[in-house]
Wavefront OBJ file of the C-alpha trace (Angstrom):
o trace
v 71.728 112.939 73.542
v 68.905 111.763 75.814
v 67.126 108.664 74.837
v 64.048 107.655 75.797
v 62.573 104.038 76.408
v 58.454 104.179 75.780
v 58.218 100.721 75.331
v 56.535 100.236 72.511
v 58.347 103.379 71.042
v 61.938 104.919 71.134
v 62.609 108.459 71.546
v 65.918 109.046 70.023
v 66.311 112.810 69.991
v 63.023 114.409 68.336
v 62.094 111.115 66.715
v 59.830 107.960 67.713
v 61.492 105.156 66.621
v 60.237 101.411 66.595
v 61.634 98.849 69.283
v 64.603 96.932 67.485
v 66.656 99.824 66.691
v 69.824 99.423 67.226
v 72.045 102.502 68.551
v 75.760 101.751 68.456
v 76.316 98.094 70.401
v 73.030 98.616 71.915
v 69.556 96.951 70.511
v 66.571 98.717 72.238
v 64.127 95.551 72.727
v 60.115 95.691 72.760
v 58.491 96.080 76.152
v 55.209 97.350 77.537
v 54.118 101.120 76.299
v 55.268 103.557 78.773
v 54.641 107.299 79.556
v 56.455 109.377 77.066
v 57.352 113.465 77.141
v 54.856 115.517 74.760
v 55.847 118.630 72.617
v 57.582 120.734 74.801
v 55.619 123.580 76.338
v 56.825 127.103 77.022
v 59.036 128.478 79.559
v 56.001 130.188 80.602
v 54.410 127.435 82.136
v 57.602 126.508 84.415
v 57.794 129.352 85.652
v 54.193 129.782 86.620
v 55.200 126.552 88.731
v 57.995 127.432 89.885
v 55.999 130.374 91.144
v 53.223 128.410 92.452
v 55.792 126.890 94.598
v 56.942 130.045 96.100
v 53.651 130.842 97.194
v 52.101 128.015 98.757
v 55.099 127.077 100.724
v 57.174 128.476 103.112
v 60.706 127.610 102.815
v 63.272 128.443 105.640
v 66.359 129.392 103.158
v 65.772 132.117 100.017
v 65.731 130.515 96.298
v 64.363 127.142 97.756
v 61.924 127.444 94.672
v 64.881 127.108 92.229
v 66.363 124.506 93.887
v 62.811 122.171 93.638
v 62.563 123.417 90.031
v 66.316 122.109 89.542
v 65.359 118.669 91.040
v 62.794 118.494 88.835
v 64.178 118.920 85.810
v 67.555 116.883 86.565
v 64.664 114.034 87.023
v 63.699 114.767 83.696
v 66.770 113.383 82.260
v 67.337 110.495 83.913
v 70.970 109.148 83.569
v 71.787 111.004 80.677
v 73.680 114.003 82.831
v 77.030 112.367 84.639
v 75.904 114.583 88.231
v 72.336 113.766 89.310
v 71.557 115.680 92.493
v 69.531 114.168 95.338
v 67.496 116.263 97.542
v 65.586 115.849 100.381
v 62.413 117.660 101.463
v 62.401 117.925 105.327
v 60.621 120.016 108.368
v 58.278 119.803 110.827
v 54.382 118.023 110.455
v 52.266 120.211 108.344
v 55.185 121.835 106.677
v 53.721 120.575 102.955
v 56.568 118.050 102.384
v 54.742 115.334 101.467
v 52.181 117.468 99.436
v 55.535 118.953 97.324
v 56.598 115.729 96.739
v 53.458 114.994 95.697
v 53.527 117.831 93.388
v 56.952 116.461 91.721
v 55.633 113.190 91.381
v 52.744 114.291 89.317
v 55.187 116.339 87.095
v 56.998 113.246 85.966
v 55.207 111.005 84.078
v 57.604 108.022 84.253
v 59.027 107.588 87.784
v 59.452 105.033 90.781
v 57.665 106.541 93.682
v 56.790 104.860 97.312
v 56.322 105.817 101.195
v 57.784 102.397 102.479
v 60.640 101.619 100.792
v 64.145 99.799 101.490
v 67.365 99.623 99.455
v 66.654 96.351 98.364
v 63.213 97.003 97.263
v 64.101 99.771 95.064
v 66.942 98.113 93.656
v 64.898 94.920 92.577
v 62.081 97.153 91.422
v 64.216 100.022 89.485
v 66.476 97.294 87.938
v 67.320 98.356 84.656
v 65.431 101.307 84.227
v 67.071 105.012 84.569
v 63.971 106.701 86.394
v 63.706 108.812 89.109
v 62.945 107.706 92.429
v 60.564 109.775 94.893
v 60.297 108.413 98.616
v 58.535 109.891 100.981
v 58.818 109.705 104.771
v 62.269 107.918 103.992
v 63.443 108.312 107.338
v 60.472 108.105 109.838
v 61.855 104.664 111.026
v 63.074 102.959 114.241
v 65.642 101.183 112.035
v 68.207 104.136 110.829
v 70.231 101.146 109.540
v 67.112 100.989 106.461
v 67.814 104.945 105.894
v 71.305 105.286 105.758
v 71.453 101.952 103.681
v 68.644 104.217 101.129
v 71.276 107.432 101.752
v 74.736 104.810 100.531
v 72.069 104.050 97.251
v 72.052 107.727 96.570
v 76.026 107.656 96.325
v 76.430 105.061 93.787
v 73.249 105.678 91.615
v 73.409 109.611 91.023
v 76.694 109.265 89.573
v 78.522 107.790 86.541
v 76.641 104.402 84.861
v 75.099 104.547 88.896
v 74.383 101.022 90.695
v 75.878 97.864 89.752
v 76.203 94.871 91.362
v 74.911 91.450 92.285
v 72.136 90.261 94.646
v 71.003 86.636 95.254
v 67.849 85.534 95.372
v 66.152 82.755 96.452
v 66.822 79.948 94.240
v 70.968 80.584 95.252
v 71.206 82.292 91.283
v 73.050 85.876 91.690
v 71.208 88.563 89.417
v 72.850 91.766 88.566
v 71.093 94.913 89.439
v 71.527 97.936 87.668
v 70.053 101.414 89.268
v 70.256 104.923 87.891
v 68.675 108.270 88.773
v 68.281 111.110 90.711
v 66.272 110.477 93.945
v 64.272 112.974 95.627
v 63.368 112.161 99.139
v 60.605 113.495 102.343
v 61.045 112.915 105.692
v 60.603 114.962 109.295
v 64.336 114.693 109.554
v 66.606 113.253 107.722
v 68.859 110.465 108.633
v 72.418 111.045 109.852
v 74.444 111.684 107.052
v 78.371 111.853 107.011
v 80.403 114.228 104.346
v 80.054 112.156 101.310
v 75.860 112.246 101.773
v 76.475 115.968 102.392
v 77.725 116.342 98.757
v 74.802 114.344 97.077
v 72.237 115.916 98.636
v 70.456 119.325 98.506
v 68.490 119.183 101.784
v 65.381 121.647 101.426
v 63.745 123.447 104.678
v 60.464 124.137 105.257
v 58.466 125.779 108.059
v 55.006 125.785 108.852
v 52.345 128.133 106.984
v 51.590 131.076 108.366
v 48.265 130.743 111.129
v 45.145 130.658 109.542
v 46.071 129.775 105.971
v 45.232 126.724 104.609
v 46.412 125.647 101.209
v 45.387 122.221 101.098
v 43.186 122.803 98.247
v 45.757 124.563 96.099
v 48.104 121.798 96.795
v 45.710 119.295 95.302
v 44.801 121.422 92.398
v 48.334 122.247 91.683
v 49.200 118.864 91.691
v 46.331 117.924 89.135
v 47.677 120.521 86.822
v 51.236 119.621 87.421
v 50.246 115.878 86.086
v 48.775 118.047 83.007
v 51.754 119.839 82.417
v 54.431 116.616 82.808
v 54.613 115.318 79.867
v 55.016 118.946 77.849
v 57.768 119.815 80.361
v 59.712 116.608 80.339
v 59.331 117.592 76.509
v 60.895 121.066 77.361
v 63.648 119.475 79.384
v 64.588 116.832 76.545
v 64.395 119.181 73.593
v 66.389 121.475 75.762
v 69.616 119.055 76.097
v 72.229 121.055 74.574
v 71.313 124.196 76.147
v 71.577 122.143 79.690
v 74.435 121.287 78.838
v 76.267 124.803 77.939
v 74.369 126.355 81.022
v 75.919 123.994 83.614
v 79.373 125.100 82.281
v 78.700 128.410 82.537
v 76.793 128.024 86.039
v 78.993 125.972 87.212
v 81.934 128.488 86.751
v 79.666 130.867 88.630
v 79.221 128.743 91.832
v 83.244 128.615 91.903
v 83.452 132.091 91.942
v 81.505 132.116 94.823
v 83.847 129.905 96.966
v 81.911 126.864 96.477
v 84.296 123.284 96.215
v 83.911 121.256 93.563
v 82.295 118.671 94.705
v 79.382 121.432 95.661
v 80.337 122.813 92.315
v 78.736 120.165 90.788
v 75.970 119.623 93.016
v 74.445 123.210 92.866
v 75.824 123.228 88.946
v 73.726 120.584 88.169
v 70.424 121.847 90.092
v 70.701 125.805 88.492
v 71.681 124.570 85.164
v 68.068 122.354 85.597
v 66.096 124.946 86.589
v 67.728 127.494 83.928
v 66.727 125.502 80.906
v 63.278 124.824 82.255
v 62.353 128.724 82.966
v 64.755 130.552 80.223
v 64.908 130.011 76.260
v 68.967 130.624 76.335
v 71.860 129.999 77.699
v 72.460 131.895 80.617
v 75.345 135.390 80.053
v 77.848 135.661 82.523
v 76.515 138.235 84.370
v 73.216 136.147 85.014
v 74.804 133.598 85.383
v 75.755 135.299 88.512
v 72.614 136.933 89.468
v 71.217 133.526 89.710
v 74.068 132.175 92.017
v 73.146 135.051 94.243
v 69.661 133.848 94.186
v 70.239 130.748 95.973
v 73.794 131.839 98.089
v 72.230 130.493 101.115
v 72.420 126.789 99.713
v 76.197 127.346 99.004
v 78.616 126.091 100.995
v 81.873 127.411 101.693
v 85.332 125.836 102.573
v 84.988 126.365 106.116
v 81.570 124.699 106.487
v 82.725 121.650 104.060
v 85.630 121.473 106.327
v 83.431 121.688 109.692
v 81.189 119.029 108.192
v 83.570 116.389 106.936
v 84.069 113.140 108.020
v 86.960 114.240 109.960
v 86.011 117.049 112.052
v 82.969 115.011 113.191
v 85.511 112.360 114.413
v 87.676 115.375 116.087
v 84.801 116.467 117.688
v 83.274 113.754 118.842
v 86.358 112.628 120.390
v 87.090 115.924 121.762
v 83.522 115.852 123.848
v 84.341 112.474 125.203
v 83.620 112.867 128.980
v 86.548 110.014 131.171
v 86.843 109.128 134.609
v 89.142 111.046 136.878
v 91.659 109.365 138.644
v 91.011 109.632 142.450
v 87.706 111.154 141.888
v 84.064 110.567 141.062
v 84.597 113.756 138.180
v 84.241 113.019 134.835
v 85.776 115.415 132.188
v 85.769 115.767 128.279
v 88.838 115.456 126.826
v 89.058 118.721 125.026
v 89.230 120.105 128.889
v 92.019 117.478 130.437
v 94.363 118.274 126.612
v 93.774 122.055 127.075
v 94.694 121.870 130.935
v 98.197 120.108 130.013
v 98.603 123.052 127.033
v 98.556 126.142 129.868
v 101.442 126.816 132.763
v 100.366 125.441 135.845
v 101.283 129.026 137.434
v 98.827 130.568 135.056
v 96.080 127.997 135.857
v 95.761 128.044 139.819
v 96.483 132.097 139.555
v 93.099 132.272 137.561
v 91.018 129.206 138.947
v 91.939 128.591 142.463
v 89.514 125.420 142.222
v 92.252 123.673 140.128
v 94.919 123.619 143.292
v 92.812 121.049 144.058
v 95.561 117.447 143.474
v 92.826 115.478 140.963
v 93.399 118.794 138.399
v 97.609 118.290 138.962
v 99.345 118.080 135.504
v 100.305 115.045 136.751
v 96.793 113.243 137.425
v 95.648 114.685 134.040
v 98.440 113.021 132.215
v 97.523 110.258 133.645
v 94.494 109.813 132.481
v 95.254 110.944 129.077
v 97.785 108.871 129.103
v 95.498 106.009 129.762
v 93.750 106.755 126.950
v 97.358 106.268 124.818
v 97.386 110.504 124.776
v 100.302 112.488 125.611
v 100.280 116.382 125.337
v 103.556 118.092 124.314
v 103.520 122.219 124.471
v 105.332 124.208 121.856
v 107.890 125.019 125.365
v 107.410 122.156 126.577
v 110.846 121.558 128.989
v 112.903 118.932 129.264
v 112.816 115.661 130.869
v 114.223 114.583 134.230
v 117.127 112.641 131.496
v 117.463 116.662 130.381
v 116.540 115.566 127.060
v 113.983 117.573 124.741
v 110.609 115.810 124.382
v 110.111 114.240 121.344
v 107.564 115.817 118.440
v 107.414 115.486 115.084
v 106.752 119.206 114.483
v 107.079 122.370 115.723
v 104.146 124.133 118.493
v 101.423 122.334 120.738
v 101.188 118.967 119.582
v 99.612 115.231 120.920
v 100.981 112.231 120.922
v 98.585 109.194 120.080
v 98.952 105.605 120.189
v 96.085 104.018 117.956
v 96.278 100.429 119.434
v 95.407 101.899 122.848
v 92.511 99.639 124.091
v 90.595 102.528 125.746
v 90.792 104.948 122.805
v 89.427 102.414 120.583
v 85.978 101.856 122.818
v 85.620 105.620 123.015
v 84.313 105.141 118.986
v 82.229 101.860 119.660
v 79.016 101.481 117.976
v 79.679 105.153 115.650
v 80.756 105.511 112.260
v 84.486 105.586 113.321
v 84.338 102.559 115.306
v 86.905 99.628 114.344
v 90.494 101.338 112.237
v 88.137 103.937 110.490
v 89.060 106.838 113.189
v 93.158 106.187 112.883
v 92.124 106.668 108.800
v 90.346 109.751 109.574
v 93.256 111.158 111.954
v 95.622 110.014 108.739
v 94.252 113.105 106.600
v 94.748 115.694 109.097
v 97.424 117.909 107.531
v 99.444 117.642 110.509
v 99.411 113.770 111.200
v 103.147 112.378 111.090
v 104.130 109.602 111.984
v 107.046 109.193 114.565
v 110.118 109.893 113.784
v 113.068 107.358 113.271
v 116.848 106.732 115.124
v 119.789 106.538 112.914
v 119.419 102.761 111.942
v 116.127 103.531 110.771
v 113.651 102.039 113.325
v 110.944 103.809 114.097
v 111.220 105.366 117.517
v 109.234 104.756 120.445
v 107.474 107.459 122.192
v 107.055 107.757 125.959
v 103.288 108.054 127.236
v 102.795 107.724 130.594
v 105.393 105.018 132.514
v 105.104 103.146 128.591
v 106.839 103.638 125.891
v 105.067 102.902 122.254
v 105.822 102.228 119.000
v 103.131 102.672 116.185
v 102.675 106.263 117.628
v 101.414 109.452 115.574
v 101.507 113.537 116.053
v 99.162 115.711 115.048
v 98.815 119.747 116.034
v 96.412 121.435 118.516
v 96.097 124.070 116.588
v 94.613 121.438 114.013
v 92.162 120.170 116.589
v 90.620 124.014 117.651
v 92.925 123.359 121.028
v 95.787 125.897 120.357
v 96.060 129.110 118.298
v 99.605 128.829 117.884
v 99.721 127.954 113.940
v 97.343 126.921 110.758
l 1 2 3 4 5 6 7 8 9 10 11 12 13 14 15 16 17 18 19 20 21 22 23 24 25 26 27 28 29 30 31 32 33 34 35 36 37 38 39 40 41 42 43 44 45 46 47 48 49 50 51 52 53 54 55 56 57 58 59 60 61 62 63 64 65 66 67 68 69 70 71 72 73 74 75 76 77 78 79 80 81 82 83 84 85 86 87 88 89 90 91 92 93 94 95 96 97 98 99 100 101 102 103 104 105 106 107 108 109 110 111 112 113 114 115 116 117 118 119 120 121 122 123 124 125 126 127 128 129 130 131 132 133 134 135 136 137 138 139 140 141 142 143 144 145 146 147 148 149 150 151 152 153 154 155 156 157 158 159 160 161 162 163 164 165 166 167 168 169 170 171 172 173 174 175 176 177 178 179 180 181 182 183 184 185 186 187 188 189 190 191 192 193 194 195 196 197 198 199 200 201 202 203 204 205 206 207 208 209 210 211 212 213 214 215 216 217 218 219 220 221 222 223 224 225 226 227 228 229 230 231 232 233 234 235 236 237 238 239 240 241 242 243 244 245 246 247 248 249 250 251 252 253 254 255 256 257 258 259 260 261 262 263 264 265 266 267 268 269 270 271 272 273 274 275 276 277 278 279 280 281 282 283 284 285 286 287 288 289 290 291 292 293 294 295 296 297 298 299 300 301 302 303 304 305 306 307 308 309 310 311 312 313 314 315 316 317 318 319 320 321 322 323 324 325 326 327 328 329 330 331 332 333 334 335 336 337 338 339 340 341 342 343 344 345 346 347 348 349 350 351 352 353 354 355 356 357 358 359 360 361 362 363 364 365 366 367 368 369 370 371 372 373 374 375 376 377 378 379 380 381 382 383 384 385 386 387 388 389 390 391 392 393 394 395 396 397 398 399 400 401 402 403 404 405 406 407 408 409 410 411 412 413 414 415 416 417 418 419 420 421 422 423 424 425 426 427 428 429 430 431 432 433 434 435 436 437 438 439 440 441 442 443 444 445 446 447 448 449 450 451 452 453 454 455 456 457 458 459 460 461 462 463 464 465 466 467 468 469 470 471 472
């Protein structure tokens, strides 16, 4: 169950106790009174906040309302639940981010909340204590460095015991930090985020109100009675445990129905399952279960965009729009163009684009190049050699050849998030990567690219890459 440190008080299920008491191998040790959740209120009053939301803000995707309310009340419980969702409140000035947040913040009576904050400062300040954390403008910075660093916190404390480690300080003594929590963040934008961010955070829209309303005033007064409210909700969400619990089973079943991966599954699990045992009084029926899924289907993701989204297919398709020097020319040309010129007949090509006669678009000037950038192209017909000999691939259809120590390649992901081995590891989980195949003694053979020939080489299929449509 959920237990609460008030300082001066314990709240172990529906009871205060005094500091001292021990629970298992832990001793719960005296410490300055603290805000504490009040008799828990009625559903009536979440949802007339939850409905409050909907109307003073305009949010870009449907159901945005339940998602807030979810974020809310996984904040209630702190680390207690093993999947606390982040979310981030984003969209253009005068939007009402900041104002929401504002709105959340008042809601929970015992929280870490800041507009200038760093990794390091939260960590030092949230040591020990499983609060939520509530940042606003977290990414309206120069320095992106400072907001991904805040986005790799959100990885490690929203899940299991969250943050541990060490820090040193300035005496040269290390001091373990501990940080748990869901963390809600507001910017304009939010920071680049890569695939594992993706499936922490719940990023919520919002647009600007419509001209001529103004609902500064009802912010502010909503806020006020949201501060009223706190401690009787966080009351509602505590007393409420087991029913949280049994809902985000249910929910969570629900989202998977939908198509949603698990990772997601958890994510959007956690957040309906929140919001559930704030506004209802049981657990939710199968059927509305569903109903609620359908509510907020524009926050789930499917396979497809989990797929398009993951660290992988950025690195595909950032190499893929990589514009390189011509040889004989001033031209520059992505790479996605020069592979998908050596993939069609050259008959075909100068039939349909007269332009390419020209001798800098010859099969053999584009291998070139690509094979300056340690890429060879081999088509699913791809004829033999001058030796009469079969090219060598690792598979059947359009395939590439790479060679990961290529010099060139390698500078291509300078100064990204692939730079360094981390692209050759992202190529690696492509379901079509193979290495290169090996002669009779067992040696690995070497393939030909260009006038080289390289060892260390690995295949993977166009079709793979969005070059070819000749497989899956």
């Amino acid at each position: 169950m959920p237990i609460v440190h008030c300082g001066d008080r314990v709240l172990v299920g529906a009871r205060l106790e005094r500091p001292g008491t021990r629970i298992g191998n832990q001793i719960w040790a005296a410490a300055a009174p603290e805000p504490r959740p009040a008799a828990p209120c009625d559903a009536a009053e979440a949802r007339a906040l939850q409905q409050s939301i909907r109307d003073l803000w305009n949010f870009r995707i449907p159901g945005s309302d339940v998602i807030v309310m979810g974020m809310l009340a996984c904040a209630y419980y702190g680390a207690a639940i093993p999947w606390r969702p982040a979310g981030f409140l984003t969209g253009g000035a005068g939007c009402g981010k900041s104002s929401l947040l504002e709105v959340l913040k008042s809601a929970i009576p015992l929280k870490f909340a800041t507009n200038d904050a760093s990794k390091a400062g939260i960590e030092q300040t949230v040591d020990g204590r499983a609060i939520p954390m509530l940042v606003d403008e977290a990414s309206d910075r120069v320095d992106q460095r400072a907001a991904r660093a805040l986005l790799d916190l959100v990885l490690s404390a929203t899940g299991g015991e969250g943050t541990k480690g060490a820090r040193g300080g300035s005496d040269g003594i290390a001091r373990k930090i501990s940080v748990a929590g869901s963390i809600i963040m507001a910017s304009i934008r939010p920071p680049d985020m890569e695939a594992q961010h993706l499936g922490r955070f719940t990023i919520v829209e919002m647009v600007a109100a419509h001209k001529g309303a103004d609902h500064t005033a009802e912010h502010r007064d909503l806020a006020a009675w949201a501060k009223d409210i706190g401690p009787a909700m966080w009351g509602r969400a505590i007393a409420a445990w087991e029913r949280y619990r049994e809902a985000r089973i249910i929910l969570r079943a629900a989202i998977g129905k939908a198509g949603c991966q698990p990772r997601e599954m958890d994510q959007m699990g956690s957040l309906l399952a929140g919001w559930w045992t704030l506004t209802h009084d049981h657990v939710p029926a199968e059927s509305e279960a569903d109903d609620a899924v359908q509510g907020v289907i524009g926050y789930i993701r499917s396979a497809d965009q989990v797929m398009t989204q993951s660290g992988t297919q950025q690195m595909i398709d950032f190499l893929l729009s990589q514009k390189v020097q011509m040889n004989r020319s001033t031209d520059r040309q992505p790479l996605n163009v020069l592979i998908s010129r050596m993939l069609e007949p050259d008959r075909q090509r100068m039939q349909e684009e007269p332009e390419f006669q020209d001798v800098g678009y010859s099969r053999d000037n584009v291998a070139a190049v690509l094979a300056s950038y340690g890429i060879r192209v081999v088509r699913a017909d791809e004829p033999p050699g001058r030796s009469g000999q079969p090219a060598l691939r690792a598979s059947d259809g359009d395939g590439l050849w790479i060679w990961p120590r290529n010099a060139m390649l390698a500078a291509l992901f300078k100064d990204t998030t692939f730079a360094g081995q981390k692209y050759i590891y992202e190529f690696a989980r492509m379901e079509s990567y193979r290495p290169a195949p090996k002669n009779k003694d067992g040696t690995e053979k070497a393939v030909a690219i260009g006038k080289m020939k390289h060892k260390g080489c690995f295949w993977v299929r166009c079709c793979e890459l969005g070059l070819s449509d000749d497989g899956e």
